[in-house]
N, CA, C and O atoms as a GROMACS GRO file, in nm:
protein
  380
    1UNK      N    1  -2.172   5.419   4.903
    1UNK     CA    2  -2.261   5.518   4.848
    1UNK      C    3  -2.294   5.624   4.954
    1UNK      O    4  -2.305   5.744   4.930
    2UNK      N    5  -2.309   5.560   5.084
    2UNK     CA    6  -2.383   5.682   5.172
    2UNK      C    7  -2.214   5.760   5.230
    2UNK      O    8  -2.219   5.875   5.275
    3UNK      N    9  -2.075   5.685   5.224
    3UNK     CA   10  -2.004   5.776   5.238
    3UNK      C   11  -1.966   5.911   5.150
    3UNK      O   12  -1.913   6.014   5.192
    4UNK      N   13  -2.009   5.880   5.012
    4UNK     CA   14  -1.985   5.949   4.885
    4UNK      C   15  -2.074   6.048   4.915
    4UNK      O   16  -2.040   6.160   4.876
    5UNK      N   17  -2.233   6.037   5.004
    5UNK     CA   18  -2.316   6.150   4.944
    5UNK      C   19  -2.282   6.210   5.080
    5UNK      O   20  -2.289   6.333   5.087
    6UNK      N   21  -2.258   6.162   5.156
    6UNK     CA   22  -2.236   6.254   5.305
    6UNK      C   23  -2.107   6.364   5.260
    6UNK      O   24  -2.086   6.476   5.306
    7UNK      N   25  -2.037   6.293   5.161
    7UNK     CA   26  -1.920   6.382   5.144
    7UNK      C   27  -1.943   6.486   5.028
    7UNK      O   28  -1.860   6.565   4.982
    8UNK      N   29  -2.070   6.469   4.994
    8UNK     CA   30  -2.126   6.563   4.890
    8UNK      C   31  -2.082   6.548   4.706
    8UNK      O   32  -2.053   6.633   4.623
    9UNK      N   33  -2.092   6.418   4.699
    9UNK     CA   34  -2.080   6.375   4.579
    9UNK      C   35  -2.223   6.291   4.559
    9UNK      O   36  -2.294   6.224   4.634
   10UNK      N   37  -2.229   6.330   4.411
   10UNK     CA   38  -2.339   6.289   4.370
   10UNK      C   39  -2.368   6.118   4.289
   10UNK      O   40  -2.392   6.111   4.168
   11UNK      N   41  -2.361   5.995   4.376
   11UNK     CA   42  -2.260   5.885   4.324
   11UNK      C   43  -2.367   5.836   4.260
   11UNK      O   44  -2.469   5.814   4.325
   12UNK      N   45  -2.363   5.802   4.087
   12UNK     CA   46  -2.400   5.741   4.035
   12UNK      C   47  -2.407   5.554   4.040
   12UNK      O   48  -2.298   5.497   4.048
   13UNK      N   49  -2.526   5.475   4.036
   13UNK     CA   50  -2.509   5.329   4.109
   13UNK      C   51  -2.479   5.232   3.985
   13UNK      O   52  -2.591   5.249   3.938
   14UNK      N   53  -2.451   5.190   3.942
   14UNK     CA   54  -2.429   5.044   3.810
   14UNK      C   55  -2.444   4.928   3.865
   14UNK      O   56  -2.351   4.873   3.924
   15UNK      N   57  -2.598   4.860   3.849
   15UNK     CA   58  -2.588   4.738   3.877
   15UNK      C   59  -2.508   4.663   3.781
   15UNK      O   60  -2.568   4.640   3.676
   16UNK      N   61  -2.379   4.616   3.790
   16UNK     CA   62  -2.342   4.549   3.668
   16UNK      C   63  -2.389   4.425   3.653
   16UNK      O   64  -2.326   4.360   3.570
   17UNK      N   65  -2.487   4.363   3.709
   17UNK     CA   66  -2.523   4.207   3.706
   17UNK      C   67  -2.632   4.238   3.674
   17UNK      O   68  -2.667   4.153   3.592
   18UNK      N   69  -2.707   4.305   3.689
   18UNK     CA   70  -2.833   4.359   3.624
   18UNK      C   71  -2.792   4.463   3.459
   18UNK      O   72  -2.805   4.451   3.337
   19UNK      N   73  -2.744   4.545   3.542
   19UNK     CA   74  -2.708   4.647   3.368
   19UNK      C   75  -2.599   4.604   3.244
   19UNK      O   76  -2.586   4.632   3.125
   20UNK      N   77  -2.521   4.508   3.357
   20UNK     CA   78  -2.421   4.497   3.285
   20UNK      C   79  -2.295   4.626   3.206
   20UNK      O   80  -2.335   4.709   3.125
   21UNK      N   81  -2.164   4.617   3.246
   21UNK     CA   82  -2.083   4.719   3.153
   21UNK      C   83  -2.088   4.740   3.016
   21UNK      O   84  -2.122   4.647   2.943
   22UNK      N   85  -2.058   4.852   2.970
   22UNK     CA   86  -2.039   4.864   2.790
   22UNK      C   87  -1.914   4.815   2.808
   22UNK      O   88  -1.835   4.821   2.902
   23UNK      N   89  -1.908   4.756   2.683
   23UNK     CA   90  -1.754   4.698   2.598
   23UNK      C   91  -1.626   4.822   2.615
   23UNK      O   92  -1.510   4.795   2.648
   24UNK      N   93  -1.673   4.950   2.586
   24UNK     CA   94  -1.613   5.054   2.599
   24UNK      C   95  -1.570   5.101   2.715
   24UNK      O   96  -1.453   5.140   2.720
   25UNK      N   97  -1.646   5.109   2.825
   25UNK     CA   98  -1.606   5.128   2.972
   25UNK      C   99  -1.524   5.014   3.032
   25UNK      O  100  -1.420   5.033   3.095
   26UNK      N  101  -1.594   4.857   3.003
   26UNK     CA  102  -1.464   4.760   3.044
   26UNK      C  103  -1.335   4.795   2.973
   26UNK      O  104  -1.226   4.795   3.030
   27UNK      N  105  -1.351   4.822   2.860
   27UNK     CA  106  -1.214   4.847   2.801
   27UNK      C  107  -1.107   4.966   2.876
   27UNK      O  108  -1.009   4.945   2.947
   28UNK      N  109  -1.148   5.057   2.846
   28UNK     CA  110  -1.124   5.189   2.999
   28UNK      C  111  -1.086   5.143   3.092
   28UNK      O  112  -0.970   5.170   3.121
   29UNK      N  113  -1.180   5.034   3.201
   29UNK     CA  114  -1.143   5.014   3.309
   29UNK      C  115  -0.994   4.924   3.291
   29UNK      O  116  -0.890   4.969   3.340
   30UNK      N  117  -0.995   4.805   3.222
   30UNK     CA  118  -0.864   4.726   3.172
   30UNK      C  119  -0.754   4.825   3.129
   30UNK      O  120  -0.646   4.820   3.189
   31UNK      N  121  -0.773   4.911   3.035
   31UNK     CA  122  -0.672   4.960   2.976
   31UNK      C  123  -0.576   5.060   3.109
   31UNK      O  124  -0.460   5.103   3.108
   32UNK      N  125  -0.699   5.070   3.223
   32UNK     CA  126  -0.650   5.151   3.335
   32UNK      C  127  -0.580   5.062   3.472
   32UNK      O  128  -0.486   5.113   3.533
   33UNK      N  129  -0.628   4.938   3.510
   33UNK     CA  130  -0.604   4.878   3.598
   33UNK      C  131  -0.538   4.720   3.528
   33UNK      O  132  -0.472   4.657   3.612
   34UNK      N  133  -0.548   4.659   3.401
   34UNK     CA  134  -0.505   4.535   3.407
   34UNK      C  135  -0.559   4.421   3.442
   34UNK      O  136  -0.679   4.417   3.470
   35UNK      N  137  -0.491   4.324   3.447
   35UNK     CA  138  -0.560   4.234   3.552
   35UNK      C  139  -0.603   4.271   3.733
   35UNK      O  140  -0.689   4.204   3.791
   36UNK      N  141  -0.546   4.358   3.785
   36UNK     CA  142  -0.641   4.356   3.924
   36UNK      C  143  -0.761   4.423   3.897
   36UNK      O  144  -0.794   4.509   3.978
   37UNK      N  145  -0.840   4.399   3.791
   37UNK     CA  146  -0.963   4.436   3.758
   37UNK      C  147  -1.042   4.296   3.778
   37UNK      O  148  -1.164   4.280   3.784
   38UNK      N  149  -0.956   4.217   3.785
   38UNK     CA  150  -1.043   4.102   3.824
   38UNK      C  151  -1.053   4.035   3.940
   38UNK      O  152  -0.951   3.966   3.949
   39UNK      N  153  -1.133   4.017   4.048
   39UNK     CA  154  -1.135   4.019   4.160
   39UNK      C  155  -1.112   3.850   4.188
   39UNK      O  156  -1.190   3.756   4.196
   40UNK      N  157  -0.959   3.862   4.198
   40UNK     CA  158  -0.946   3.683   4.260
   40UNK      C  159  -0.982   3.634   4.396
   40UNK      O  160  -0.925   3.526   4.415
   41UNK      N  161  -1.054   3.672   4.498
   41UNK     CA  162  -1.108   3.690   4.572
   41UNK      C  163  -1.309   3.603   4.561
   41UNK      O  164  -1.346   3.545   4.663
   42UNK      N  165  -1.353   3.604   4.506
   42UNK     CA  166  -1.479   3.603   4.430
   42UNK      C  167  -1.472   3.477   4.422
   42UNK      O  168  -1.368   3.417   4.392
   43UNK      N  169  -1.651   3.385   4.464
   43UNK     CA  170  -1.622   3.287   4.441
   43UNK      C  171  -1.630   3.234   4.328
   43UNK      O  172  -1.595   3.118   4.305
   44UNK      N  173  -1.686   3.327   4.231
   44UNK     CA  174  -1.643   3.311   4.091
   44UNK      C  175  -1.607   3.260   4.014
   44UNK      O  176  -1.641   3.172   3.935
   45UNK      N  177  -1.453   3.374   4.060
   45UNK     CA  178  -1.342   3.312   4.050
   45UNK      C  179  -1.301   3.194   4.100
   45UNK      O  180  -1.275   3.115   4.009
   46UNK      N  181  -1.287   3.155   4.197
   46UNK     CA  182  -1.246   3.026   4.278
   46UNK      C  183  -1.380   2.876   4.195
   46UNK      O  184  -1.368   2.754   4.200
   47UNK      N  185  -1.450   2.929   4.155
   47UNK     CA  186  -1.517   2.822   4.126
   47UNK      C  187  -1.471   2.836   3.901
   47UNK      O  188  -1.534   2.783   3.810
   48UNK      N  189  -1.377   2.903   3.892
   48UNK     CA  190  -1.350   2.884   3.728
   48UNK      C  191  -1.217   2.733   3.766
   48UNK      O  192  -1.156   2.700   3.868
   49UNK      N  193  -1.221   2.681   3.635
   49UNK     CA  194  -1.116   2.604   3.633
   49UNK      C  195  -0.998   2.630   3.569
   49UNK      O  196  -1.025   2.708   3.477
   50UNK      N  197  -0.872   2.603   3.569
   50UNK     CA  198  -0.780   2.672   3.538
   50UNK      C  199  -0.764   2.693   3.392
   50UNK      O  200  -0.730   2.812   3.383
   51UNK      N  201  -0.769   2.652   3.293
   51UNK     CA  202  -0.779   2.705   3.164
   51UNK      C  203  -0.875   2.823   3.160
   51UNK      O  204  -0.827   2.910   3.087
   52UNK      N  205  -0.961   2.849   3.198
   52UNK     CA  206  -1.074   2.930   3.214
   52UNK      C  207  -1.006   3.050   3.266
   52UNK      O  208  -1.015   3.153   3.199
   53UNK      N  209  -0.926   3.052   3.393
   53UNK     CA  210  -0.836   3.166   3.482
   53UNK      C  211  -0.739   3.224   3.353
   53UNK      O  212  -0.743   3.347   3.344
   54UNK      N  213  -0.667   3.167   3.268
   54UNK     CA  214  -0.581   3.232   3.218
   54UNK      C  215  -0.620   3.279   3.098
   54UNK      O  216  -0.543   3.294   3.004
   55UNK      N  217  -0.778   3.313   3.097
   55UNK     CA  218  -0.804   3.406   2.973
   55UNK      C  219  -0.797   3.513   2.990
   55UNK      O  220  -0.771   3.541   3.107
   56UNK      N  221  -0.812   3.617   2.904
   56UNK     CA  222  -0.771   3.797   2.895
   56UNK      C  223  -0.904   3.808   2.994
   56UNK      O  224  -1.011   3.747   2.994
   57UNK      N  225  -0.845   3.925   3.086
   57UNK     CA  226  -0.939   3.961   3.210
   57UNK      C  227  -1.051   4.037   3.125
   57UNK      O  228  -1.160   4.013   3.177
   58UNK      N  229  -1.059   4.090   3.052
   58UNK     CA  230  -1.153   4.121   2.980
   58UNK      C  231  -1.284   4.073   2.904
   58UNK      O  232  -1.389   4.132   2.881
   59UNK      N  233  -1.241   3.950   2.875
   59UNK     CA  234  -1.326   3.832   2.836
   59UNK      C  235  -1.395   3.764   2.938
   59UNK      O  236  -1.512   3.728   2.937
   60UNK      N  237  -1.275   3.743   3.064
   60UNK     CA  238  -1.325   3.649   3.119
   60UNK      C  239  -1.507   3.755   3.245
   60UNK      O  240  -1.616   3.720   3.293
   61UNK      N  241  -1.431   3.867   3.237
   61UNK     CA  242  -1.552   4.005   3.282
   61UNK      C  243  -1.669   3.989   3.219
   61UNK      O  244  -1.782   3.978   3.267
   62UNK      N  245  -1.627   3.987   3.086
   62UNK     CA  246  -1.754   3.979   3.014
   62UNK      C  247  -1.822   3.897   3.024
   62UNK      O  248  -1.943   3.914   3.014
   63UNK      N  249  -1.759   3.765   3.050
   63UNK     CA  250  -1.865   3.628   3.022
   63UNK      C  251  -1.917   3.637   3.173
   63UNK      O  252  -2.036   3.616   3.192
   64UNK      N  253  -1.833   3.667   3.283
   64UNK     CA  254  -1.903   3.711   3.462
   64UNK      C  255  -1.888   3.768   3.468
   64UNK      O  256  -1.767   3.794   3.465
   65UNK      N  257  -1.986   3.878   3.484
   65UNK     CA  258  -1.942   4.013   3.533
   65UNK      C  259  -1.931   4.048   3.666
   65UNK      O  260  -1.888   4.157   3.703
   66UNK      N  261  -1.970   3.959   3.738
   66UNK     CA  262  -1.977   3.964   3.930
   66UNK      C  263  -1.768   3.895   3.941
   66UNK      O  264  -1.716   3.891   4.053
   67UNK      N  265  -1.696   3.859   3.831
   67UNK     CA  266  -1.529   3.864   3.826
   67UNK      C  267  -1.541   4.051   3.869
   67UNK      O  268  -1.474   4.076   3.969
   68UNK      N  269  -1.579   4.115   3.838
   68UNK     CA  270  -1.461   4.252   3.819
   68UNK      C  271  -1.496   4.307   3.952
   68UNK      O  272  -1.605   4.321   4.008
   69UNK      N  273  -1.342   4.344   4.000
   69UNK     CA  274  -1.342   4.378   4.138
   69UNK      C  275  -1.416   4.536   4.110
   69UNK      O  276  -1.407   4.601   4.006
   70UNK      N  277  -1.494   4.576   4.236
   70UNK     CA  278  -1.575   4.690   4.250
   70UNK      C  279  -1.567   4.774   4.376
   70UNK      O  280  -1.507   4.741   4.478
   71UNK      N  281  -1.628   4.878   4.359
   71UNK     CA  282  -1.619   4.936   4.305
   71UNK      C  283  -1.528   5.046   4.185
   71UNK      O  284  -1.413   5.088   4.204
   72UNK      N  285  -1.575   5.062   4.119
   72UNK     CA  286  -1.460   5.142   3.970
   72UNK      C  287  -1.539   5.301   4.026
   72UNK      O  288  -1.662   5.293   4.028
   73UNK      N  289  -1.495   5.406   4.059
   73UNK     CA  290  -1.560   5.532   4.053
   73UNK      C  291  -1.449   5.618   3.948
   73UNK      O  292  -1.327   5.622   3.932
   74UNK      N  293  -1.531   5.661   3.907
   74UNK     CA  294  -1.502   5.756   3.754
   74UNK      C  295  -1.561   5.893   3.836
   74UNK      O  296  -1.673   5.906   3.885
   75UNK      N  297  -1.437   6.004   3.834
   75UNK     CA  298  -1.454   6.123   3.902
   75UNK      C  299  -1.326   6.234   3.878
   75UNK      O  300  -1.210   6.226   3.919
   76UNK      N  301  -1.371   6.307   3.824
   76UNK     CA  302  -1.251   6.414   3.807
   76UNK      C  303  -1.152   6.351   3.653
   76UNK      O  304  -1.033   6.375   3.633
   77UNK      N  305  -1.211   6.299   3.596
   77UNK     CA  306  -1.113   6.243   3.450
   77UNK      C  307  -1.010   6.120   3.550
   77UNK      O  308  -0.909   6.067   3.504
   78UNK      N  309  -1.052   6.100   3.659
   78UNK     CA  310  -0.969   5.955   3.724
   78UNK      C  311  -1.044   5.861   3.689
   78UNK      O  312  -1.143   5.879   3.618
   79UNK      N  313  -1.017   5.777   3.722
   79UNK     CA  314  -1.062   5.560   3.771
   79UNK      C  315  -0.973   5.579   3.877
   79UNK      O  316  -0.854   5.612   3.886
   80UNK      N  317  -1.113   5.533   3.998
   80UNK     CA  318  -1.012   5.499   4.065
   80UNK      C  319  -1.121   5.330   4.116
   80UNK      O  320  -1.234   5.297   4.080
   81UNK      N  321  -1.014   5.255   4.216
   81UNK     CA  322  -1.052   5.099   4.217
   81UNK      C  323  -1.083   5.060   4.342
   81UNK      O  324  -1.003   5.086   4.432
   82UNK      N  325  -1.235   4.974   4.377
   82UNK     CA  326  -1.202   4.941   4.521
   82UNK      C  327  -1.211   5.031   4.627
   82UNK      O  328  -1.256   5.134   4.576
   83UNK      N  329  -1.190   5.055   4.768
   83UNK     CA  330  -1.253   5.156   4.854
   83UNK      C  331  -1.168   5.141   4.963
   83UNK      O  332  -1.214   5.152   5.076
   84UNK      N  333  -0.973   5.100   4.931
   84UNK     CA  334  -0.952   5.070   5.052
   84UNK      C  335  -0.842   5.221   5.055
   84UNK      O  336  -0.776   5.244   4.954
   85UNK      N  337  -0.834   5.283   5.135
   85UNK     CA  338  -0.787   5.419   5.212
   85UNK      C  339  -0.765   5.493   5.153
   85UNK      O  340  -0.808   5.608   5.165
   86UNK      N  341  -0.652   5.432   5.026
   86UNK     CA  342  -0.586   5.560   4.911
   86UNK      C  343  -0.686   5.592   4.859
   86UNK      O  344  -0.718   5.711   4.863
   87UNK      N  345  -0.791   5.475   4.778
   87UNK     CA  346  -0.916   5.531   4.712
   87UNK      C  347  -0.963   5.651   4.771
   87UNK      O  348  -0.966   5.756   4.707
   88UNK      N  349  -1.014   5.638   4.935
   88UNK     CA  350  -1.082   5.733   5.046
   88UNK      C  351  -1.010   5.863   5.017
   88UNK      O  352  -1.053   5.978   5.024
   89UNK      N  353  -0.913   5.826   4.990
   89UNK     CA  354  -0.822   5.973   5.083
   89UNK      C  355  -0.787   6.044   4.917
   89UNK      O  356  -0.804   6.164   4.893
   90UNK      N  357  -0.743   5.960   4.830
   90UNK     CA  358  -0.828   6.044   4.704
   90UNK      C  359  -0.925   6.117   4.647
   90UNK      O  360  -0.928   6.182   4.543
   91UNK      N  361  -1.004   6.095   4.732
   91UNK     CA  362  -1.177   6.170   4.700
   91UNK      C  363  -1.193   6.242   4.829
   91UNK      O  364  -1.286   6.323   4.831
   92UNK      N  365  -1.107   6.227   4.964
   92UNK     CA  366  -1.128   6.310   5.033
   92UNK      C  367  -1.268   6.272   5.092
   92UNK      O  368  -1.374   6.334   5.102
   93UNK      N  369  -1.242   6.192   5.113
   93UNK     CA  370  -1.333   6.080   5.189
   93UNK      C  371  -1.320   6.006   5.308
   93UNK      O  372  -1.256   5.901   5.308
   94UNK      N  373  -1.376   6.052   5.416
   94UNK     CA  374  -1.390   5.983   5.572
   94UNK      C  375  -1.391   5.857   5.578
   94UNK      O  376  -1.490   5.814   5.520
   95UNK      N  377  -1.310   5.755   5.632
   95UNK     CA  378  -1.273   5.599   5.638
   95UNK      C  379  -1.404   5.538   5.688
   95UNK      O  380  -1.412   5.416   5.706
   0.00000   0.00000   0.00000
């Protein structure tokens, strides 16, 4: 966030564990990224059992929403995912 406003963007915050996503924006985000929308990384994740792992990443978001890898920034009619360099250097953003 404080790299976004130093760079003079105005970054909107989404607690998603508090606010939770619309059905419509997860859908967006899936229909844009797939499964690496779900952060296998997470202990979450690591704590689902395997029938549980191979449901539609979409569902399985919905039922945890602390699964979906983050940050998602919505800017310029993009999605873009996550904050590692390409993201940066897409927005023209200092590492």
């Amino acid at each position: 966030m404080r790299a976004l406003s130093a760079a003079g963007f105005a970054p909107r915050f989404v607690d998603m564990r508090a606010d939770g996503v619309t059905p419509d924006d997860l859908a967006r985000f899936h229909a844009k990224f797939g499964a690496d929308l779900v952060n296998r990384r997470s202990a979450t994740w690591r704590g689902l059992d395997a029938a549980a792992r191979t449901r539609p990443a979409v569902l399985l978001i919905g039922q945890h929403p602390a699964l979906m890898k983050r940050p998602v920034i919505e800017h310029g009619g993009r999605l873009l995912l996550g904050w590692a360099g390409d993201v940066r250097a897409a927005l023209g953003v200092a590492g």
